[in-house]
Every structure is written in C-alpha cells, then in structure tokens.
N, C-alpha and C positions, 0 to 999 in steps of 0.2 A: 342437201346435207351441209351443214356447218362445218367448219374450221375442229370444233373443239368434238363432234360426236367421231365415232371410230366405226370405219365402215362398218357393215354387217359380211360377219359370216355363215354359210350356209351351213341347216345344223345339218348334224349327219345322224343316221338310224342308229342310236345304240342300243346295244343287246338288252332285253327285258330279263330281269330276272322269275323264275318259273314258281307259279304261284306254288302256295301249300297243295292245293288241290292233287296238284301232277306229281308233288314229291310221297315214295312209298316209305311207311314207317318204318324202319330198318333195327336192328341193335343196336346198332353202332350211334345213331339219334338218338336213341333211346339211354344208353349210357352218357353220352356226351351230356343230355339233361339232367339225368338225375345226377350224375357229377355236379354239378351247378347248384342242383337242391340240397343235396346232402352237405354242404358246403356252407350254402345257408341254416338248415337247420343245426350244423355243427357249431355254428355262430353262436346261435341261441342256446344252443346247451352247455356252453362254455360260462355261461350267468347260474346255471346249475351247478357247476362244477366251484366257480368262486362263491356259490352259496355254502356248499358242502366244506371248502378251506375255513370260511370264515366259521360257520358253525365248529371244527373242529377245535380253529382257536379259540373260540369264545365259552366254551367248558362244555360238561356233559350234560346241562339242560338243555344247551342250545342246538347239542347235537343229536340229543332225544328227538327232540321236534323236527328235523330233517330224517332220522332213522328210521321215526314213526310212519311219515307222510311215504318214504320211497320204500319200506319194509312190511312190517307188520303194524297195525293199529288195534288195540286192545288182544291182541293173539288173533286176529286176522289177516289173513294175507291182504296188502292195500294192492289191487288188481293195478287202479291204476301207476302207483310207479312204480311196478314194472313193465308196466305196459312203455311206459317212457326210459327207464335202464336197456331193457331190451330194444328196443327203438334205436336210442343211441349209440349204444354198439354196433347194430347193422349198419347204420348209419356212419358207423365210423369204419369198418370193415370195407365198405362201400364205396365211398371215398378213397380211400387207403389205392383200392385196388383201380379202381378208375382211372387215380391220380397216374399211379403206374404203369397203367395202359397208356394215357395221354403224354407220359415223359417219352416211353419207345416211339411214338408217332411224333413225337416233339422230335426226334433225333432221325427222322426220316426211315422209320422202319415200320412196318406192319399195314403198308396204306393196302393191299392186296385182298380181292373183295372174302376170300375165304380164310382166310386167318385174321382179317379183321373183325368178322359176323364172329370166328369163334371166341376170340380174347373177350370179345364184346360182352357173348354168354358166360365165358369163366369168371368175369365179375361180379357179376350176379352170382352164381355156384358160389366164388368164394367166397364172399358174403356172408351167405347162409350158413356154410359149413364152419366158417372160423366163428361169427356168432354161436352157433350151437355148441361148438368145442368149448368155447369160451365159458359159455353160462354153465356148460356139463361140472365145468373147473371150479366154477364157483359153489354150486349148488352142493359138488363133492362134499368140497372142504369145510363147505358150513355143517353137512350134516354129519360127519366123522370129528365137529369139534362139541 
C-alpha cells in the first residue's frame, strides 16, 4: 500500500431496505399517494383556472368559448367538462384533506396504527361528501336562477 491510498476499511452489513413485494398496501400508502397526485393534477388545473381569468377579462365572446367547452354546447350538456369540474373538486377536497391529515402527523400526532387506517378513510369520505355537497350548491342555484 502507498503513502497517498487510505487504508481499507471493513464494510459492515447494512440493513437492506424491504422490497415492495413484502410491503402490504395499507390507507395510509395509499393517501400519502394520492396526496402527491392530486397535487399534481392541481398543478394542471390551475392553467384552467388562469384560462377561465383571462377568458373573463378578455369580454363575453371569450368567455362564451370557455362556458361552452365546460357547460353546455349548443343546449347540450358537454359530459366532458364536467367530467373535468368535478374531477377538480374532488381533487381539490382531496388534497385539502390529506394535506390536513399530513400537517397533524407533521406535528407528531396520529402515527397509531388505528386512527391512522381511520383518518386515512375519512379523506376519502370527505372528499366525496364535500364534492357532492358542493356540486348539490351549485346545481341548486343554477337551477332556482
């Protein structure tokens, strides 16, 4: 051995991390993902959203052609945006609640295997239930004007 190499040290066994295979798919996994996704597609919908400002400002043909494409087109319901309105909402709901769940575990609370599987499911429930409350509100008030 030279002057300038540095002896060798002996490596030691480090722990393997445990492949997918052996990890079970849990809620708590399963929220922590879709947190991540809704996150991203919140991203993208947010180019919707500055589509929808600038259509507002730029007068009422420009906003025909947004109203049309996510409402009605020719007195047809356009399936797809709502398919994507509603989308976004859940997705925002989703998020919203997730986020919430990951600030209490951010603060060191909730790591406990059964109120963390439950919070996990009430993000999901909420979700649903505030989207649907949601669109009920909108749907109301469109059709009472």
């Amino acid at each position: 051995m030279s002057e300038t190499q540095a002896p060798e040290t002996p490596k030691k066994a480090r722990p393997l991390s445990p492949h997918l295979s052996i990890w079970k798919w849990g809620p708590a996994m399963t929220v922590s993902i879709v947190h991540r996704a809704t996150g991203t597609a919140l991203s993208v919908g947010i180019i919707l959203f500055c589509w929808w400002l600038s259509a507002i400002a730029s007068g009422p043909e420009a906003y025909a052609v947004f109203a049309d494409l996510f409402t009605y087109q020719s007195g047809k319901l356009n399936l797809v945006g709502w398919v994507v309105g509603v989308g976004l909402t859940l997705t925002l709901f989703q998020h919203m609640a997730s986020g919430t769940r990951h600030l209490f575990m951010d603060a060191g609370d909730n790591f406990e295997l059964g109120p963390n599987k439950t919070t996990a499911y009430m993000t999901f429930g909420f979700a649903i239930l505030a989207t649907a409350a949601f669109w009920a509100v909108i749907l109301l008030e469109t059709s009472n004007a």
